[in-house]
mmCIF file as gemmi writes it, N, C-alpha and C atoms, coordinates in Angstrom:
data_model
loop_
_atom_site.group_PDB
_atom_site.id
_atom_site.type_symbol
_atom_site.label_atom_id
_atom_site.label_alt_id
_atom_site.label_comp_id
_atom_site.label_asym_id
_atom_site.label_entity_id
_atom_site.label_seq_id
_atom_site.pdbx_PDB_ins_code
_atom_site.Cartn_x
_atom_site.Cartn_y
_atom_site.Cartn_z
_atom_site.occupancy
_atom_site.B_iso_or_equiv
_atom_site.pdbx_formal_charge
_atom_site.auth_seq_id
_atom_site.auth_asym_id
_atom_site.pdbx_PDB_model_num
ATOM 1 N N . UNK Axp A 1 ? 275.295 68.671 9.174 1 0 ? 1 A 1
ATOM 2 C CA . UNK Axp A 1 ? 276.363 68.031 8.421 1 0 ? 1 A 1
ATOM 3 C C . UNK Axp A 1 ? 277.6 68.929 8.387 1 0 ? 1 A 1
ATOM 4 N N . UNK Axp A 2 ? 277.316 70.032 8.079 1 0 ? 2 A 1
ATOM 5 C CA . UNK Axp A 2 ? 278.111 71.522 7.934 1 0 ? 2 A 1
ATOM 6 C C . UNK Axp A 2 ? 279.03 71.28 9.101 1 0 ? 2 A 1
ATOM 7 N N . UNK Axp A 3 ? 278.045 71.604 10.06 1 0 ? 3 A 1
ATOM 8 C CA . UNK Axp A 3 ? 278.505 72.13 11.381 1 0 ? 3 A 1
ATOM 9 C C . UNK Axp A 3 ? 278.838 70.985 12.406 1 0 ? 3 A 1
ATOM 10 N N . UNK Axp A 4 ? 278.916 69.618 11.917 1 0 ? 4 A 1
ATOM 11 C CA . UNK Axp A 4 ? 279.096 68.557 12.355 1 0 ? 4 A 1
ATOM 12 C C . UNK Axp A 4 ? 280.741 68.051 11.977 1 0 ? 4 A 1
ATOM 13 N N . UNK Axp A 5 ? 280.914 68.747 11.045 1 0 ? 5 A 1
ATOM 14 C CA . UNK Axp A 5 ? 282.47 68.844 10.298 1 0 ? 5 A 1
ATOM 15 C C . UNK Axp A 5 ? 283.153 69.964 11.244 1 0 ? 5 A 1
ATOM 16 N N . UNK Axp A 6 ? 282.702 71.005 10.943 1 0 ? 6 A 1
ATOM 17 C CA . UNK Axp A 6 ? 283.679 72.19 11.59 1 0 ? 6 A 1
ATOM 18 C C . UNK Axp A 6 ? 283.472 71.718 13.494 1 0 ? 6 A 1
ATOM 19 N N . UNK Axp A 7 ? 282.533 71.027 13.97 1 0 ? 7 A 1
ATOM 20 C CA . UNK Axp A 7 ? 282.775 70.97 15.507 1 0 ? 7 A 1
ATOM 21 C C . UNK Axp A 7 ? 284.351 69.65 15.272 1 0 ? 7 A 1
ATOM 22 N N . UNK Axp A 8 ? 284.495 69.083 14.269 1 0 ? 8 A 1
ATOM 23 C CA . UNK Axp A 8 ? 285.186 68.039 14.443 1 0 ? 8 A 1
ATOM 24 C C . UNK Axp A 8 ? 286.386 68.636 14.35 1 0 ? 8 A 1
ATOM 25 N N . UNK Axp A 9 ? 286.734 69.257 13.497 1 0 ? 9 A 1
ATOM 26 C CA . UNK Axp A 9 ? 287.684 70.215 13.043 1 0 ? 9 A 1
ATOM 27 C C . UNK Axp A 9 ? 288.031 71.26 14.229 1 0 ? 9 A 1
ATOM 28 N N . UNK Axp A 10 ? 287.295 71.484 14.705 1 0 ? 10 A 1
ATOM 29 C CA . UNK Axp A 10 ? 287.931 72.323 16.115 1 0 ? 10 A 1
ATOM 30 C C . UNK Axp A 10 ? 288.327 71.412 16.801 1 0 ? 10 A 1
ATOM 31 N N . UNK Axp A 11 ? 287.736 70.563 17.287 1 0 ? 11 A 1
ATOM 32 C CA . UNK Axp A 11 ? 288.092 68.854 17.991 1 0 ? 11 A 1
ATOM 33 C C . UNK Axp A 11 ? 289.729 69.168 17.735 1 0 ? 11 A 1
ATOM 34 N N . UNK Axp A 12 ? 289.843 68.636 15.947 1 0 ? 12 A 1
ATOM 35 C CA . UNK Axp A 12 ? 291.172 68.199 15.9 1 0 ? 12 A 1
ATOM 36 C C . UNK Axp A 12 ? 292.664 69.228 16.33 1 0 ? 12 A 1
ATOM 37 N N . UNK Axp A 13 ? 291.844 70.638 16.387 1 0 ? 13 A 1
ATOM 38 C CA . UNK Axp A 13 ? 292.679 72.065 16.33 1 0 ? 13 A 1
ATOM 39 C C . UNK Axp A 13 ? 293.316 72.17 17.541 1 0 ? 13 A 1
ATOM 40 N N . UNK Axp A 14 ? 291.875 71.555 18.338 1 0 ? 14 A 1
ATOM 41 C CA . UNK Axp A 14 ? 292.448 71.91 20.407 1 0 ? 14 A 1
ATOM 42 C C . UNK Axp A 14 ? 293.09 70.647 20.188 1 0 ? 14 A 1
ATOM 43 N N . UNK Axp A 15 ? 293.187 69.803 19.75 1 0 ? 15 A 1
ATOM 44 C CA . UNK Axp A 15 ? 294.252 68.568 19.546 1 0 ? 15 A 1
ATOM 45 C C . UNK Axp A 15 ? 295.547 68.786 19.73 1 0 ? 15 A 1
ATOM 46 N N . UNK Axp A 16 ? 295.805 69.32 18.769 1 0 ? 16 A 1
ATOM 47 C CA . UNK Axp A 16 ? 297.053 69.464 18.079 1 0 ? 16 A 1
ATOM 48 C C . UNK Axp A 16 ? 297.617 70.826 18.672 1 0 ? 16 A 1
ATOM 49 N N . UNK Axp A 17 ? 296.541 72.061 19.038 1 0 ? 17 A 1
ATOM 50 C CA . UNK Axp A 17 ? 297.463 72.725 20 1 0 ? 17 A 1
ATOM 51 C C . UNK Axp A 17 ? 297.799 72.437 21.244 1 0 ? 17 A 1
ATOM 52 N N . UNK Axp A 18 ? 296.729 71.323 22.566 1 0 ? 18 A 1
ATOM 53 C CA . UNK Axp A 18 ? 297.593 71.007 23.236 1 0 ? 18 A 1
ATOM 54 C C . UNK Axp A 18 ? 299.138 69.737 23.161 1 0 ? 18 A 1
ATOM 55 N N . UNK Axp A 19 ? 298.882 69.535 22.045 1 0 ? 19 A 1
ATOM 56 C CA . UNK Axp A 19 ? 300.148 68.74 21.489 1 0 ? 19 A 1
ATOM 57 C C . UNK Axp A 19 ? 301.48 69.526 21.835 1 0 ? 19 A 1
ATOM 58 N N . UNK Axp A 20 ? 301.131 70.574 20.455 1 0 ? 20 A 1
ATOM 59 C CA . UNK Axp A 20 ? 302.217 71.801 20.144 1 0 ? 20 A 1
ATOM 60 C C . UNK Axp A 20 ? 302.427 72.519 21.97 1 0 ? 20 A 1
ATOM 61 N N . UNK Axp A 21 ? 301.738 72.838 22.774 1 0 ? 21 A 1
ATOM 62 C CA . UNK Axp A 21 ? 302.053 73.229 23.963 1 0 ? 21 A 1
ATOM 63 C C . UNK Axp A 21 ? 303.073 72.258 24.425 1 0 ? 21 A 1
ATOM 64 N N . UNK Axp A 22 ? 302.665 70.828 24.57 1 0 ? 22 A 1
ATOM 65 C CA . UNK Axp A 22 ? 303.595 69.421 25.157 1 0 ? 22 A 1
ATOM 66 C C . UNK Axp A 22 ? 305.254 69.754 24.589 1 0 ? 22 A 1
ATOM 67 N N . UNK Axp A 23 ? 304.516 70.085 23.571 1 0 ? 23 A 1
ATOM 68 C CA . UNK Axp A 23 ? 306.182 69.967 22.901 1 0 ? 23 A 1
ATOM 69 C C . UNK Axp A 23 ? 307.115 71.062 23.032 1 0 ? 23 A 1
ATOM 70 N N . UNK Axp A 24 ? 306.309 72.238 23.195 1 0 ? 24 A 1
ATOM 71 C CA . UNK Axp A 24 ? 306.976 73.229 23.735 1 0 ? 24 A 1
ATOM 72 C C . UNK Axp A 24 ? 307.485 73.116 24.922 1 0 ? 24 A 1
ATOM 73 N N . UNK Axp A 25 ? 307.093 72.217 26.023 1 0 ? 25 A 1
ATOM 74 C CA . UNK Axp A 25 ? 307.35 72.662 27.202 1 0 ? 25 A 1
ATOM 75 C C . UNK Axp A 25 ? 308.532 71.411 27.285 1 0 ? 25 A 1
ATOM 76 N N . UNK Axp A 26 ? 308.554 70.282 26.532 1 0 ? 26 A 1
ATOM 77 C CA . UNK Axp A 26 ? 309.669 69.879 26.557 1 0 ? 26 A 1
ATOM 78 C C . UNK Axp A 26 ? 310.768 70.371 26.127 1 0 ? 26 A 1
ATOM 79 N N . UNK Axp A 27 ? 310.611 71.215 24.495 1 0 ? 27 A 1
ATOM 80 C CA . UNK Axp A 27 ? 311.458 71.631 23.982 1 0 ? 27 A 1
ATOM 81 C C . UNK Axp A 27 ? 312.278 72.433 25.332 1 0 ? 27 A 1
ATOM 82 N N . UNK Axp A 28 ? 311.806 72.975 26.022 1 0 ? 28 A 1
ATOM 83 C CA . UNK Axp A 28 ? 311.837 73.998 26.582 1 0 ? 28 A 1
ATOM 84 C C . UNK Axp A 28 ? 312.844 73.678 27.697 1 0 ? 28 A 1
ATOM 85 N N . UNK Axp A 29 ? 312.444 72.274 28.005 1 0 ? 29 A 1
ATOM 86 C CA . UNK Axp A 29 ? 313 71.675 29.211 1 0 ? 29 A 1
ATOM 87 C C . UNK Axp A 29 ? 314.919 70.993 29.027 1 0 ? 29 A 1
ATOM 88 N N . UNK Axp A 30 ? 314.249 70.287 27.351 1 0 ? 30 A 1
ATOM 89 C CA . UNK Axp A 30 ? 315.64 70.127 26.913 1 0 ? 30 A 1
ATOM 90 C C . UNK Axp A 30 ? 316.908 71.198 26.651 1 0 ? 30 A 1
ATOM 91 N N . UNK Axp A 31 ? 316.255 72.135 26.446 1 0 ? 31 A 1
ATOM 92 C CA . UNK Axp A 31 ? 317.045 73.319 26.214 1 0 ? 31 A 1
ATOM 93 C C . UNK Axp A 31 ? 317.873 74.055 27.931 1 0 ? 31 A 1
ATOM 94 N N . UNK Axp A 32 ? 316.746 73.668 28.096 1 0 ? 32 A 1
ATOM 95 C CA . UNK Axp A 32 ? 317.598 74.141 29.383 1 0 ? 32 A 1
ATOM 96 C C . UNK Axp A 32 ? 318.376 73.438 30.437 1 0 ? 32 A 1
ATOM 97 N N . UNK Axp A 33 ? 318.592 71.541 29.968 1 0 ? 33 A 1
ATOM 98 C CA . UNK Axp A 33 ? 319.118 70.795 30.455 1 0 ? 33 A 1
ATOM 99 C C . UNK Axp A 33 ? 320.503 70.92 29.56 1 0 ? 33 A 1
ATOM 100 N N . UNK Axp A 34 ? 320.445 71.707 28.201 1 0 ? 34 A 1
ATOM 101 C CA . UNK Axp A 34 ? 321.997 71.668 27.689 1 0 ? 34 A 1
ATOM 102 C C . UNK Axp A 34 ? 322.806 72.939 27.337 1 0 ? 34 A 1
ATOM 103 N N . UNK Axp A 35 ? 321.692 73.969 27.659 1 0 ? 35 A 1
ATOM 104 C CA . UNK Axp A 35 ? 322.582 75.083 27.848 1 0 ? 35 A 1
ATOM 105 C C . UNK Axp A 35 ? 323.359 75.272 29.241 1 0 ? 35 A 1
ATOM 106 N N . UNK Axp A 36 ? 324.538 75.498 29.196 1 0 ? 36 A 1
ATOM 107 C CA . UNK Axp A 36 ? 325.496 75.881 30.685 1 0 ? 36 A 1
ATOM 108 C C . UNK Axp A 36 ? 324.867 76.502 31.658 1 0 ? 36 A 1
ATOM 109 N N . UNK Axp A 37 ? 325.451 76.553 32.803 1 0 ? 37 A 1
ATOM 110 C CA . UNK Axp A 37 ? 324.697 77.173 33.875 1 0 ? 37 A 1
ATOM 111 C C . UNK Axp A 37 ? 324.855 78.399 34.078 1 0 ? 37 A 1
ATOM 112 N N . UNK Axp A 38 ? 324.318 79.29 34.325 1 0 ? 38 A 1
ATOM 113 C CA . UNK Axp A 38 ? 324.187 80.837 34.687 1 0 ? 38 A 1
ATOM 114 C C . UNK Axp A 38 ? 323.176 81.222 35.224 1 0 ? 38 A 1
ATOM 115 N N . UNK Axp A 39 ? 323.55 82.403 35.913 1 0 ? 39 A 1
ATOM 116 C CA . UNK Axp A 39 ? 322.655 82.818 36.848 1 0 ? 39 A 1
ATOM 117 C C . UNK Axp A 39 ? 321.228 82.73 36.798 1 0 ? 39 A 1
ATOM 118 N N . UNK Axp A 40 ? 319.981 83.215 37.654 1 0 ? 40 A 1
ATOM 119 C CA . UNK Axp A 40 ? 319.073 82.49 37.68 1 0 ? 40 A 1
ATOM 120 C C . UNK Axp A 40 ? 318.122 83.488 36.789 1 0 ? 40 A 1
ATOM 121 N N . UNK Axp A 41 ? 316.96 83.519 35.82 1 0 ? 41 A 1
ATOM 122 C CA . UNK Axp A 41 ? 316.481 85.043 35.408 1 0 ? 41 A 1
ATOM 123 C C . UNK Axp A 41 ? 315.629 85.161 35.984 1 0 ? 41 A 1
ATOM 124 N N . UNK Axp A 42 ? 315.214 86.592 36.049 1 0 ? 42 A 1
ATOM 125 C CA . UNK Axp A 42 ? 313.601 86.778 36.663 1 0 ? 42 A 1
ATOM 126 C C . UNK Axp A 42 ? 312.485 86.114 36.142 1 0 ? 42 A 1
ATOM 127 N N . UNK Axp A 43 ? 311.841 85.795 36.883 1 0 ? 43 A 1
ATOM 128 C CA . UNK Axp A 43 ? 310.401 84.848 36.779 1 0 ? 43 A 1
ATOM 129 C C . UNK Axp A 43 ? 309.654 85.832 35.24 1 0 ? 43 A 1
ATOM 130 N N . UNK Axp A 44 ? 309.708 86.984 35.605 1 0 ? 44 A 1
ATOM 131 C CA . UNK Axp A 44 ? 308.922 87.808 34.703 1 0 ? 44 A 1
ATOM 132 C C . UNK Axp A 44 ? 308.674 87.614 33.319 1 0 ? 44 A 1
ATOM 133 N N . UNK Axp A 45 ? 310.279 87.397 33.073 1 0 ? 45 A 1
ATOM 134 C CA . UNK Axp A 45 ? 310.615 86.692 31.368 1 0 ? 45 A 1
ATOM 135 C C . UNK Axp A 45 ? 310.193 84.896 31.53 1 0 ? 45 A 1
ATOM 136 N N . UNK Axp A 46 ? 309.85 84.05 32.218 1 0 ? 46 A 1
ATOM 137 C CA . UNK Axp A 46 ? 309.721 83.046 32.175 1 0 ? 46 A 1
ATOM 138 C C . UNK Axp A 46 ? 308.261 82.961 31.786 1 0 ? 46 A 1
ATOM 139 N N . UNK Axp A 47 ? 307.11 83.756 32.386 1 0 ? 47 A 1
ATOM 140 C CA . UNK Axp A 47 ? 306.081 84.342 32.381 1 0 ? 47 A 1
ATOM 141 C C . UNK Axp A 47 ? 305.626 84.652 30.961 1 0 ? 47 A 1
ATOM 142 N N . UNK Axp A 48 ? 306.278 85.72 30.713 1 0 ? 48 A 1
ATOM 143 C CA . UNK Axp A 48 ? 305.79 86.385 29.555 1 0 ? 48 A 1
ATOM 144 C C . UNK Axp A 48 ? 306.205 85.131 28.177 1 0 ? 48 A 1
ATOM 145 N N . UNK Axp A 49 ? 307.524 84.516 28.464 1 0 ? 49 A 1
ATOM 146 C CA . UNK Axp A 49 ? 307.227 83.547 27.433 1 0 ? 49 A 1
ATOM 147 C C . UNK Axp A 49 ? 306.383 82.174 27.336 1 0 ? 49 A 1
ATOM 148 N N . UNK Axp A 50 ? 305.853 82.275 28.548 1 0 ? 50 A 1
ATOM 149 C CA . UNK Axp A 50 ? 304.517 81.466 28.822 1 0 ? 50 A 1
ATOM 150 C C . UNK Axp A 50 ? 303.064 82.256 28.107 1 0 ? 50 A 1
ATOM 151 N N . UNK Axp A 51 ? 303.045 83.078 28.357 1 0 ? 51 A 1
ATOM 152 C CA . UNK Axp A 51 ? 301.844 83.672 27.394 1 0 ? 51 A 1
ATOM 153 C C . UNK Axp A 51 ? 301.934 83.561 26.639 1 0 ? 51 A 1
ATOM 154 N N . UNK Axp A 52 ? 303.217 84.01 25.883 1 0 ? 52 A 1
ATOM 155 C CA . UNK Axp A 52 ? 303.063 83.727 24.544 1 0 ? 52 A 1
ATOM 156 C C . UNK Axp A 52 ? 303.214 82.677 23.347 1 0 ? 52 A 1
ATOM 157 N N . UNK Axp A 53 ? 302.832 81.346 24.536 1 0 ? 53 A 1
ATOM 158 C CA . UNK Axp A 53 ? 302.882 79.936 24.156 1 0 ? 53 A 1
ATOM 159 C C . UNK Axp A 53 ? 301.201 79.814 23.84 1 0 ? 53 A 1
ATOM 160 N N . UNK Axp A 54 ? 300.247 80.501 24.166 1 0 ? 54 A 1
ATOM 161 C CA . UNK Axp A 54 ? 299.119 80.779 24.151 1 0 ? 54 A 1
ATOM 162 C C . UNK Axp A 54 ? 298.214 81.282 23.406 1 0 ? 54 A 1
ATOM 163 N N . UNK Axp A 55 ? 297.63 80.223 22.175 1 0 ? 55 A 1
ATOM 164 C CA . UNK Axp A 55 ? 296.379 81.273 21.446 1 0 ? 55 A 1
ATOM 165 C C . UNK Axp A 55 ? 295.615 80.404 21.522 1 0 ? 55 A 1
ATOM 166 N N . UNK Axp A 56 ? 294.381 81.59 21.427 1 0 ? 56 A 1
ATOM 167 C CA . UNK Axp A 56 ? 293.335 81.495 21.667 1 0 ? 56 A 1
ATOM 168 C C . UNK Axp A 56 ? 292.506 81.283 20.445 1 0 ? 56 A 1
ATOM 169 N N . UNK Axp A 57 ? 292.027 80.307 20.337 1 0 ? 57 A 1
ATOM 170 C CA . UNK Axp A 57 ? 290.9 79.947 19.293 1 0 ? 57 A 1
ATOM 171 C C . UNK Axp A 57 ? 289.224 80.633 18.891 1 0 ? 57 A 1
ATOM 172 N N . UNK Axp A 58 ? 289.014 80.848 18.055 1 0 ? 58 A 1
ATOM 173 C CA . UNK Axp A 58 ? 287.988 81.104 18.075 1 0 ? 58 A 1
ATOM 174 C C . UNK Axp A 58 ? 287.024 80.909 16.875 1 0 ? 58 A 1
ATOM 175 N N . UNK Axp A 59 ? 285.586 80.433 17.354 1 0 ? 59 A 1
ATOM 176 C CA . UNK Axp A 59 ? 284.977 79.447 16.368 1 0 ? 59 A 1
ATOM 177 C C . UNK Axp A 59 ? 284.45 80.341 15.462 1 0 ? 59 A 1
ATOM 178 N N . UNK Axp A 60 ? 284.218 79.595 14.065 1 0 ? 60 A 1
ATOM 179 C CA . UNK Axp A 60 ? 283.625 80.647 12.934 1 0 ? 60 A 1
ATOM 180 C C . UNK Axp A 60 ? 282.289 80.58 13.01 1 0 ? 60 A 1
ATOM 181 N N . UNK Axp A 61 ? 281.487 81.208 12.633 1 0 ? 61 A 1
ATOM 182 C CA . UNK Axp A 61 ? 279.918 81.361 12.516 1 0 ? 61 A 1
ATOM 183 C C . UNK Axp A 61 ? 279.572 81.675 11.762 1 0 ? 61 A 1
């Protein structure tokens, strides 16, 4: 019963963070359809703010 709740509850968690990812990557997209044009940046910083679009879950016991 317990643990029939909390599997649901993680259910809803990976939900809603690949949501929050979606929305980031639009946010992301819009932003860069209305800021002006300038030069191009290194991949590196594109990267690293890709990781850190990224957490990692982890179940309680």
């Amino acid at each position: 019963r317990a643990s029939s709740r909390t599997n649901e509850q993680i259910e809803l968690l990976e939900a809603l963070l690949d949501q929050q990812k979606r929305q980031n990557v639009l946010l992301r997209r819009l932003c860069e359809a209305n800021e002006p044009e300038k030069a191009e940046e290194p991949t590196a910083v594109q990267t690293q703010d890709e990781d850190d679009d990224i957490i990692r879950l982890v179940a309680e016991r």
